[in-house]
C-alpha positions as CSV (number, residue, x, y, z in Angstrom):
1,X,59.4,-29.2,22.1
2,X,59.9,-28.5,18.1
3,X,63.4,-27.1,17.5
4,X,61.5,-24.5,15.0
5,X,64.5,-22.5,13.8
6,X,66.1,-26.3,12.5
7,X,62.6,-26.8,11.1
8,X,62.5,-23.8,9.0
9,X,66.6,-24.3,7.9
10,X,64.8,-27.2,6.5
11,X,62.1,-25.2,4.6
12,X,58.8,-26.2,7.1
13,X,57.1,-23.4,8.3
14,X,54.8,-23.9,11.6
15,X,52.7,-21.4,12.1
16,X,51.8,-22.9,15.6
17,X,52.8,-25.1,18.3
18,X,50.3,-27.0,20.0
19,X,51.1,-27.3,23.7
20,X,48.7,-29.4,25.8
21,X,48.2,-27.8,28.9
22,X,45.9,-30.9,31.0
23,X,42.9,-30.8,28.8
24,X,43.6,-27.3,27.1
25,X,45.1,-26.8,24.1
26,X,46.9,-23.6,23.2
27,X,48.6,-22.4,20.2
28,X,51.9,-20.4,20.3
29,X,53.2,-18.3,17.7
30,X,56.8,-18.8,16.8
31,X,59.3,-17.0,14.6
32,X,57.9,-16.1,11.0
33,X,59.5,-15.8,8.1
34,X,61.0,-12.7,7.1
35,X,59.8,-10.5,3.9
36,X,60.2,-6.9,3.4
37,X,60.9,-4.8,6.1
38,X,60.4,-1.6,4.0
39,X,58.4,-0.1,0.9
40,X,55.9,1.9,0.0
41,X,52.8,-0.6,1.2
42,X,52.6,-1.8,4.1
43,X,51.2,-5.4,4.7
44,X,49.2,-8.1,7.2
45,X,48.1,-11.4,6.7
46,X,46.3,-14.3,8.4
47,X,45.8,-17.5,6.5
48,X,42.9,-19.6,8.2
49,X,45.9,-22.4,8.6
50,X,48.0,-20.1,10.6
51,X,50.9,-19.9,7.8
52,X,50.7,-16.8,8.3
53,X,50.1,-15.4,11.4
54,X,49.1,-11.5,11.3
55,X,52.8,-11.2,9.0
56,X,54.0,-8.3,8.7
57,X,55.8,-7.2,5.2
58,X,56.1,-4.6,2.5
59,X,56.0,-4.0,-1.3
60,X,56.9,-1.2,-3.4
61,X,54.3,0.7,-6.0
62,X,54.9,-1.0,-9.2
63,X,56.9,1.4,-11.4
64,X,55.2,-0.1,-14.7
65,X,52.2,0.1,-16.4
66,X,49.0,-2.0,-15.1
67,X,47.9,-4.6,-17.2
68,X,46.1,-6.6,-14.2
69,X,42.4,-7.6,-14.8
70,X,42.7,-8.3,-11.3
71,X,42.8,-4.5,-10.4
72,X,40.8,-2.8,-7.8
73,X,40.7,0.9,-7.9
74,X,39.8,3.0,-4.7
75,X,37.1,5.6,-5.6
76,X,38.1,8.6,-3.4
77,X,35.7,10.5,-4.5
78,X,32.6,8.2,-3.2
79,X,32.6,8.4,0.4
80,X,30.4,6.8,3.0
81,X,30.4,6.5,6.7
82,X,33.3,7.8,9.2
83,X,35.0,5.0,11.7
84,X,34.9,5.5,15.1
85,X,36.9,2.5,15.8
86,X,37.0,-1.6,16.4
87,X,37.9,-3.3,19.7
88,X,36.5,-5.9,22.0
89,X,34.7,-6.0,26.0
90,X,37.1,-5.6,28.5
91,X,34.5,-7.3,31.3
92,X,35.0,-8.7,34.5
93,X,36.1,-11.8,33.7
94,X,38.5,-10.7,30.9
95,X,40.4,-8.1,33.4
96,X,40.4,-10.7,36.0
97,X,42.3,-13.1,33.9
98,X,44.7,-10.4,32.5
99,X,45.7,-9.1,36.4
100,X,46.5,-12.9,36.5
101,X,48.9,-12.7,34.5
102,X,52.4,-11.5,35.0
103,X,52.6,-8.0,34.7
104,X,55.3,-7.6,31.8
105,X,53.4,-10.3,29.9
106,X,50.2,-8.5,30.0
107,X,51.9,-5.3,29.2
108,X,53.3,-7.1,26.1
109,X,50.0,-8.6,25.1
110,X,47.8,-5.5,25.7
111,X,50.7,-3.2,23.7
112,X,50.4,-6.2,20.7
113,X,46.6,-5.5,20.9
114,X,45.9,-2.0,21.3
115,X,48.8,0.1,20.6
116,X,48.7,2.1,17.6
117,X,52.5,2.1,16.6
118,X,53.5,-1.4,18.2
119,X,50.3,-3.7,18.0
120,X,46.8,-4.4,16.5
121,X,45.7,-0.7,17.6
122,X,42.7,-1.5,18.5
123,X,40.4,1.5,19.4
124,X,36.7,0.8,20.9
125,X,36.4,-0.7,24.2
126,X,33.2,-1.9,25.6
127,X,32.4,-1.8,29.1
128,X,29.7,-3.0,31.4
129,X,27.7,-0.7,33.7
130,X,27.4,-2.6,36.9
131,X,27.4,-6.5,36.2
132,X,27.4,-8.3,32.9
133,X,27.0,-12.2,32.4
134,X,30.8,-12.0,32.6
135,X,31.2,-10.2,35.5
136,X,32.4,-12.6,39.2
137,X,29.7,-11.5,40.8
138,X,25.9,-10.5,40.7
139,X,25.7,-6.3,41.5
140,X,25.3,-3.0,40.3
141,X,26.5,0.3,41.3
142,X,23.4,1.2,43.5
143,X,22.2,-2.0,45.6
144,X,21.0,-0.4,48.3
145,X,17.7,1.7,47.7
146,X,18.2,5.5,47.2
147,X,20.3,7.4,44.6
148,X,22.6,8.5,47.2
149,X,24.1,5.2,47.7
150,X,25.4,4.7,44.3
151,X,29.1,4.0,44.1
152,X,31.3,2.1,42.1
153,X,32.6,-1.6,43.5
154,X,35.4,-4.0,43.9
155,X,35.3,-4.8,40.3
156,X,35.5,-1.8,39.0
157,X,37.9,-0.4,41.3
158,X,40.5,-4.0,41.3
159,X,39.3,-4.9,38.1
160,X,38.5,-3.2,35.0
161,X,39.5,0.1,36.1
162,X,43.2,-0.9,36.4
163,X,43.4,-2.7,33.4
164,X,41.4,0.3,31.4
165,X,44.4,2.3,33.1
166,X,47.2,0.3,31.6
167,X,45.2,0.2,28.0
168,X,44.8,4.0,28.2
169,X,48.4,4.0,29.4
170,X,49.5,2.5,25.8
171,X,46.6,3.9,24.0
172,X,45.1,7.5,24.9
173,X,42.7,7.6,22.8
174,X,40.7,4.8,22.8
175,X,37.0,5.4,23.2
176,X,34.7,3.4,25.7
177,X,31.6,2.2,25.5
178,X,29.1,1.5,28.7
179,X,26.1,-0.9,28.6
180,X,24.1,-1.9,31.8
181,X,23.0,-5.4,32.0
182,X,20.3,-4.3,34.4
183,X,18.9,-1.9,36.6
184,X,19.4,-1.4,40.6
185,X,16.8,-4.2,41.9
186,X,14.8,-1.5,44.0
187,X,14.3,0.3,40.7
188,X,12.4,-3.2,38.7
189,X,8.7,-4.0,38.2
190,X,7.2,-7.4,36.9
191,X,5.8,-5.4,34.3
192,X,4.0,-1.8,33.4
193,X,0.6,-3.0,34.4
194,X,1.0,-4.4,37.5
195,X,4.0,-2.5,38.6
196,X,4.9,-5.1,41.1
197,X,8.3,-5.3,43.0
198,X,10.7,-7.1,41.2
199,X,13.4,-8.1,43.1
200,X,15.5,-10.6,40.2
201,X,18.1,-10.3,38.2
202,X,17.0,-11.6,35.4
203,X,14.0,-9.9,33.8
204,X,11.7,-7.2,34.8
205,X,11.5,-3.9,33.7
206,X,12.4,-0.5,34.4
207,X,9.8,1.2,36.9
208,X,8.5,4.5,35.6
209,X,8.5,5.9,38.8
210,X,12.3,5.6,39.2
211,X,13.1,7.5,35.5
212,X,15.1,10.2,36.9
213,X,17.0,8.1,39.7
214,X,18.3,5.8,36.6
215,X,19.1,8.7,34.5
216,X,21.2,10.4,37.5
217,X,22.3,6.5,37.7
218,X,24.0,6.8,34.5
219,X,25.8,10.6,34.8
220,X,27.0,8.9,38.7
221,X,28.7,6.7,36.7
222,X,30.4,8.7,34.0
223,X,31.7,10.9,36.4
224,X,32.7,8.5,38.4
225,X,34.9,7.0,35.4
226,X,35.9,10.6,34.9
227,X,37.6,10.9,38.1
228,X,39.4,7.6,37.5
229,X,40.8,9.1,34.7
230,X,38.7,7.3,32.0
231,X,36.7,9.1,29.9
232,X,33.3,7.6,28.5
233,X,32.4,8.1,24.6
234,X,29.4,6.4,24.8
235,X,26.5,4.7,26.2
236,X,23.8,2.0,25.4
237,X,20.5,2.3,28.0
238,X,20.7,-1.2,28.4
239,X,22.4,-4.5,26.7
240,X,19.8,-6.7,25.0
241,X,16.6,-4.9,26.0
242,X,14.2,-7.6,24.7
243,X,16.2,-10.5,26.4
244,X,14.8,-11.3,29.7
245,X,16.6,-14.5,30.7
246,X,20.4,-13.5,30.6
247,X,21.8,-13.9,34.3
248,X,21.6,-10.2,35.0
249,X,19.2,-8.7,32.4
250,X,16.0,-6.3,32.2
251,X,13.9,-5.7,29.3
252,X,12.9,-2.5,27.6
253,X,10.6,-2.0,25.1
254,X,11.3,0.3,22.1
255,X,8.4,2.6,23.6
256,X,10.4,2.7,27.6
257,X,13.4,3.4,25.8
258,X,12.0,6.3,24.1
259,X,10.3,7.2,27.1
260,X,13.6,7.0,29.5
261,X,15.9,8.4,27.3
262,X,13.8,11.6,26.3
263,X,12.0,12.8,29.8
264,X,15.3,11.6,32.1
265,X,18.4,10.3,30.6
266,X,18.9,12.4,27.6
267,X,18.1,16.1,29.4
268,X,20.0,14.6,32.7
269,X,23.2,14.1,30.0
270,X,22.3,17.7,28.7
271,X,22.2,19.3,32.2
272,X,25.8,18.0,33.6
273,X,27.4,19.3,30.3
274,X,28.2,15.6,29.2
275,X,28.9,15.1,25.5
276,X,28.7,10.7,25.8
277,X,26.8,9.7,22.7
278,X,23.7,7.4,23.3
279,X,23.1,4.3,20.7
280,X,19.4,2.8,20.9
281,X,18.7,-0.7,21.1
282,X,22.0,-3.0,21.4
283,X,20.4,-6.1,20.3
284,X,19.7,-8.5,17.7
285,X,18.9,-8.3,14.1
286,X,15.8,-9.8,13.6
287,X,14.5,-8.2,17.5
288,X,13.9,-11.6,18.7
289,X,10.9,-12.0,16.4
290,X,8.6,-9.3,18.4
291,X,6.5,-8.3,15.9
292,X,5.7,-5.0,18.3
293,X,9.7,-4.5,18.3
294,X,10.6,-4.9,14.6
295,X,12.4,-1.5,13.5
296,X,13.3,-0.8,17.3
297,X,15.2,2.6,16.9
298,X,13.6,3.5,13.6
299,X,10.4,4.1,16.0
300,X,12.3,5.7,18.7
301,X,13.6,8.3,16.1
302,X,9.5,9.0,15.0
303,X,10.0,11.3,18.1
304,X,11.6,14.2,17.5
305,X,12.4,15.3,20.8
306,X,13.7,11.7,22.1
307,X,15.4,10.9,18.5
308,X,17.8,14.5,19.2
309,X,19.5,12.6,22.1
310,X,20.0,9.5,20.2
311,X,23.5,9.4,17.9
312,X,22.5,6.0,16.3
313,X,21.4,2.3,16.9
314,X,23.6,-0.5,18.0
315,X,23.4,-3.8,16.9
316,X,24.2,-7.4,17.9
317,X,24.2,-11.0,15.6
318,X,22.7,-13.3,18.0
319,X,19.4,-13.2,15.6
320,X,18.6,-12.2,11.9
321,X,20.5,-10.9,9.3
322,X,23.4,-7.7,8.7
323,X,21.1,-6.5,6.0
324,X,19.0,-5.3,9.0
325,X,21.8,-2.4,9.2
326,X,21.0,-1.4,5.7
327,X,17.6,-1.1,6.1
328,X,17.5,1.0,9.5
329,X,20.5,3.5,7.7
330,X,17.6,3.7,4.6
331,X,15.1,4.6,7.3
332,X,17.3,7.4,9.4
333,X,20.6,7.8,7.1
334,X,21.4,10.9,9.3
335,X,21.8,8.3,12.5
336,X,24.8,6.5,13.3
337,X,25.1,2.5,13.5
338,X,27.5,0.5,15.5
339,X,27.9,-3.1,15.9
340,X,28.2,-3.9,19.7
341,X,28.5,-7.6,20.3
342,X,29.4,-11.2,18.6
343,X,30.5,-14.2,20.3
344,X,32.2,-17.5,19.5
345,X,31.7,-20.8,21.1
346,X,31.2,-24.7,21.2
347,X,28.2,-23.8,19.4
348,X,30.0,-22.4,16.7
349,X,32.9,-23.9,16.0
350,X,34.3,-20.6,17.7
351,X,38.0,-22.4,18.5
352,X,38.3,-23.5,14.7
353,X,40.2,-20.8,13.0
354,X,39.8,-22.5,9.7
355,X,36.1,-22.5,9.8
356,X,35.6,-19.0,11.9
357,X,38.2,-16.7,10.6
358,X,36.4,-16.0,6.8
359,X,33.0,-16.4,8.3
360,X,33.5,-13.5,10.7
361,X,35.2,-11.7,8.7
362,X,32.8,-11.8,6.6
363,X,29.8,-11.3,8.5
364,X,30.9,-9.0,11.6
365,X,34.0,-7.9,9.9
366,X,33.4,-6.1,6.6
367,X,29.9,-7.4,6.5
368,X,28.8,-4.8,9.3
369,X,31.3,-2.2,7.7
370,X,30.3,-2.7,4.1
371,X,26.5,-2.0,5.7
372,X,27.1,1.1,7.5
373,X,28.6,0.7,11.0
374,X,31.1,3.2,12.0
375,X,32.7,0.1,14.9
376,X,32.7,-3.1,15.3
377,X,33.1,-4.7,18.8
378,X,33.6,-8.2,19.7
379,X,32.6,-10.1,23.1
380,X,35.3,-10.6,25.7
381,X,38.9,-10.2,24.4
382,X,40.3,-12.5,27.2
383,X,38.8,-16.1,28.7
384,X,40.9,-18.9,30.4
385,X,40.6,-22.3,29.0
386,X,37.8,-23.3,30.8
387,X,35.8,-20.7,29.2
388,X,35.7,-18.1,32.2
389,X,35.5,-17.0,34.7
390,X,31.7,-17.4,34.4
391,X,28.6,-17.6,36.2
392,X,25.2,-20.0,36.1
393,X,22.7,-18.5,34.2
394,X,25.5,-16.5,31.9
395,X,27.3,-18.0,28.9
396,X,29.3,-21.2,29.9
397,X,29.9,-22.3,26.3
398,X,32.0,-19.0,25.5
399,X,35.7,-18.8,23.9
400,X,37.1,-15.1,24.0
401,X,38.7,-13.1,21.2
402,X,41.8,-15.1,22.9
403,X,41.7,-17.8,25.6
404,X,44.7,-17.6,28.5
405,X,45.7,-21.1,30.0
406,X,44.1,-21.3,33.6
407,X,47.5,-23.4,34.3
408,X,50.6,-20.6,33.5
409,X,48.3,-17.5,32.6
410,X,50.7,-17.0,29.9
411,X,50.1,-19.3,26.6
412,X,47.4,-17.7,24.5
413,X,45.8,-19.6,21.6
414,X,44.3,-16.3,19.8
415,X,40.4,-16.8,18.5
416,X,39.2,-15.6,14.9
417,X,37.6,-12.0,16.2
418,X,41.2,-10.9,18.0
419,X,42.2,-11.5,14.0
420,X,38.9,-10.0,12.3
421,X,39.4,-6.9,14.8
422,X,43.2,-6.7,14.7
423,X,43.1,-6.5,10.6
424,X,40.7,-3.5,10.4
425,X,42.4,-1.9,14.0
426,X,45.5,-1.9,12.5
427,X,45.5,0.0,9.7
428,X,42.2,2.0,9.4
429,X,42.4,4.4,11.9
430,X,39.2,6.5,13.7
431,X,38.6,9.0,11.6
432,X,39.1,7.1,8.8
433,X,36.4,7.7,6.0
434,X,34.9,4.3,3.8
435,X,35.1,5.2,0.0
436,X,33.8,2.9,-2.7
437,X,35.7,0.5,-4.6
438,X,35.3,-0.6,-8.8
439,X,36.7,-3.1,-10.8
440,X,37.6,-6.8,-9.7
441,X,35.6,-9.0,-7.5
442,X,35.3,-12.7,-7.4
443,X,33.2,-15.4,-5.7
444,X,35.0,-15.7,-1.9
445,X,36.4,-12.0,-2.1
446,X,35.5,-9.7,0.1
447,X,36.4,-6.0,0.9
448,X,36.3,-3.2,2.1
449,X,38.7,0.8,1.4
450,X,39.1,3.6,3.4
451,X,41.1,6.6,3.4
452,X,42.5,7.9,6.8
453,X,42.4,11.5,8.4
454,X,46.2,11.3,7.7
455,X,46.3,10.7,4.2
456,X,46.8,7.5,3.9
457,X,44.4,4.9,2.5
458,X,43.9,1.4,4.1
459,X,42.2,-1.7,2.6
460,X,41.0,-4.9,4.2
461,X,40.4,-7.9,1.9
462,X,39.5,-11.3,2.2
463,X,40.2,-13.8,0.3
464,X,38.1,-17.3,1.1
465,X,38.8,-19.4,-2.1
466,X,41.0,-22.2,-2.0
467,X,43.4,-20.6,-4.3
468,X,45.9,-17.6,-3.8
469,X,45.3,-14.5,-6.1
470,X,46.9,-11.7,-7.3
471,X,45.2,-8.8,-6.3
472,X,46.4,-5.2,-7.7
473,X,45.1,-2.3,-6.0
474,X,45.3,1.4,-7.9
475,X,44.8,4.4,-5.8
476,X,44.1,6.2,-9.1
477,X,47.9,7.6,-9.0
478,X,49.7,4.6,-7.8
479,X,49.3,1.0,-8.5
480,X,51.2,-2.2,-6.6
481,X,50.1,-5.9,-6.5
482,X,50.3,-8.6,-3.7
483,X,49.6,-12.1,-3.9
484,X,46.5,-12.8,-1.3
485,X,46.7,-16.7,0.4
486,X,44.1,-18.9,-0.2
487,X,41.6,-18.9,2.9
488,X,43.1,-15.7,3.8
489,X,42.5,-11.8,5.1
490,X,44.8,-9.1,4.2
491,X,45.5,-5.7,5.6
492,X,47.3,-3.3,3.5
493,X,48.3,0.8,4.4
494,X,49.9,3.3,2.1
495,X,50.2,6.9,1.6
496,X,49.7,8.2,-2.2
């Protein structure tokens, strides 16, 4: 083992410890240097190396005048969307690796991640109604035919509803988000033609006939979660609707949506005095190249009765491009948009920090931000080092926002999206509102400003050049500079 307080009496900073666990490997982070502990700014930053890992430190408004060419200046006046929040899927498999560990470990991980005062503060949950692809087992909440029989299970109830406790426990109020992966069985056709039984998970579509079962499905649930003590912002109708080969999945059109949503879920909602917003779609970009599917909730929202039910869209990456998101806000800028789900992998790269870190922050980060989306959520905040627990048929190539080792449960190497989500979580708060921004800009920068409900302004910048810069940021009244790392994001927070 490094002796790392002689290493940095020496001057050599190590901004992780590779431990080899069997096959895994794992970083740890160990002490960090000290800056500032005080001023009038605070400070994070993540260099893609790990030289700085989420550091915390402080600088003091510049009490001269600024010369800087390097100056942004935060346009107050200019204001876009308001945040609702950025987090990460708390699924099956993640809470079944967290109740592995011990439980003063996971208190200290979950208050580093979502407490507001001592952590990341992360704010946006998302949740699966019934199974996901991530989930130990193939079910929903109603496998036996008849709405009567719905109830929640064992992973709910040993699962994700304990962990949601301790999170809620640290952070009150954090919002949650709900998708189904699929329908009850009994409740599937092979298609709206034939209308034949369709006893799969994977595929099929909703049958017509069983509308206002599925809406009464949904409201079961929320109050069901109510009564648990956990409270349910908001809803998708269904994760991925035009993907039919996930391991628990069922596909719906833009036209059953629309259908569903305004004759049963929408009024059922209204009827049982439920406020829980409803996003549309909660899929890719490009719609999986349907041609018949392109501008999926901009269609729904042609409906004036259906679109009243609908808050906004939600969107994934798996397909297509973020400008999407600019083009359905220019088509229904009265609608909300919220990014729902990214994921990181073999495929990817998704365990190489250098590589990942300024691509997602630049892409599901601020990209989605920058293009309208009031949250950003990430796939599962928690795998083991074999990449699960996961099922055939579901993703087996997956790392989480962080990966636990399967051998101690207790070394975490941390993934670029607990970083991406962590630097907005932290200091742009919900309610925060996006402003505009004039002045510098650069090839590799990226940003993004906000100004929070309590007055405070927050900025989130990366920096993906090989060099460092000195950025200065004006407020308009005050004005302080910071020197950014090369291949680097940075967080800053200050009142005026």
């Amino acid at each position: 083992m490094f002796n790392l307080k002689k290493l940095l009496l020496f001057g050599t900073i190590y901004s992780s410890v590779l431990i080899a666990c069997g096959n895994d490997a794992v970083n740890v982070t160990p002490e960090q240097p000290q800056g500032p502990q005080s001023g009038d700014v605070k400070i994070f930053t993540t260099t893609a190396s790990l030289s700085h890992d989420f550091e915390k430190t402080f600088v003091n408004f510049s009490k001269t005048s600024n010369m800087s060419p390097k100056t942004i200046k935060l346009v107050e006046g200019t204001k876009y969307q308001t945040m609702d929040g950025f987090g990460s899927a708390i699924t099956g498999s993640t809470a079944y690796n967290l109740l592995k560990m011990t439980a003063a470990d996971r208190t200290k991980f979950l208050t580093e991640t979502f407490s507001p005062t001592e952590g990341m503060g992360q704010s946006y949950i998302r949740i699966a109604i019934g199974c996901s692809d991530f989930s130990l087992s193939e079910y929903t909440l109603n496998d036996k035919p008849g709405i009567a029989n719905f109830a929640l299970q064992e992973e709910e109830l040993k699962y994700v509803i304990p962990v949601l406790k301790e999170i809620l426990a640290i952070n009150p109020s954090i919002k949650i988000m709900g998708s189904p992966w699929t329908a009850p069985l009994w409740m599937k056709v092979n298609n709206l033609s034939d209308l034949q039984a369709y006893d799969s998970w994977t595929g099929g579509h909703l049958n017509p006939k069983y509308y206002q079962d599925y809406g009464t499905y949904f409201v079961k649930w929320i109050q069901a979660m109510a009564a648990q003590g956990i409270k349910i912002y908001s809803i998708t109708p269904q994760n991925e609707p035009l993907n039919h080969k996930n391991s628990a999945s069922m596909v719906m059109f833009w036209q059953e949506q629309l259908a569903f949503v305004k004759t049963a879920l929408g009024p059922k909602l209204k009827a049982a005095g439920l406020s829980t917003k409803i996003y549309a779609f909660d899929h890719n970009y490009n719609y999986d190249d349907m041609a018949d599917q392109q501008d999926y909730p901009a269609k729904i929202y042609e409906d004036a009765v259906a679109a009243a039910f609908f808050a906004g869209a939600a969107y994934h990456n798996y397909g297509g491009d973020k400008k999407e998101l600019l083009d359905i806000h220019a088509k229904a800028p009265n609608k909300e948009l919220v990014f729902t789900e990214t994921s990181i992998g073999t495929w990817n790269d998704g365990n190489n920090l250098a590589k990942r870190l300024p691509e997602d922050m630049r892409e599901v980060a601020l990209g989605t931000v920058n293009n309208w989306a009031r949250g950003v959520i990430v796939w599962n905040l928690m795998l083991d080092t074999d990449k699960g627990p996961n099922r055939e048929g579901g993703c087996q190539t997956c790392y989480g926002a962080v990966d636990i080792s399967k051998h101690d449960y207790k070394t975490i190497r941390k993934n670029s999206h607990y970083y991406i989500i962590g630097h907005l979580s932290s200091v742009v708060k919900p309610g925060a509102v996006r402003i505009a921004t004039e002045g510098y800009n650069a090839i590799g920068l990226a940003y993004s400003a906000f100004k929070n409900s309590d007055g405070s302004f927050a900025f989130v910048l990366l920096n993906d050049s090989g060099e460092a810069s000195r950025i200065t940021l004006s407020d308009g009244k005050n004005h302080f500079s910071y020197e950014a790392p090369a291949s680097s994001v940075v967080s800053y927070t200050w009142k005026p």
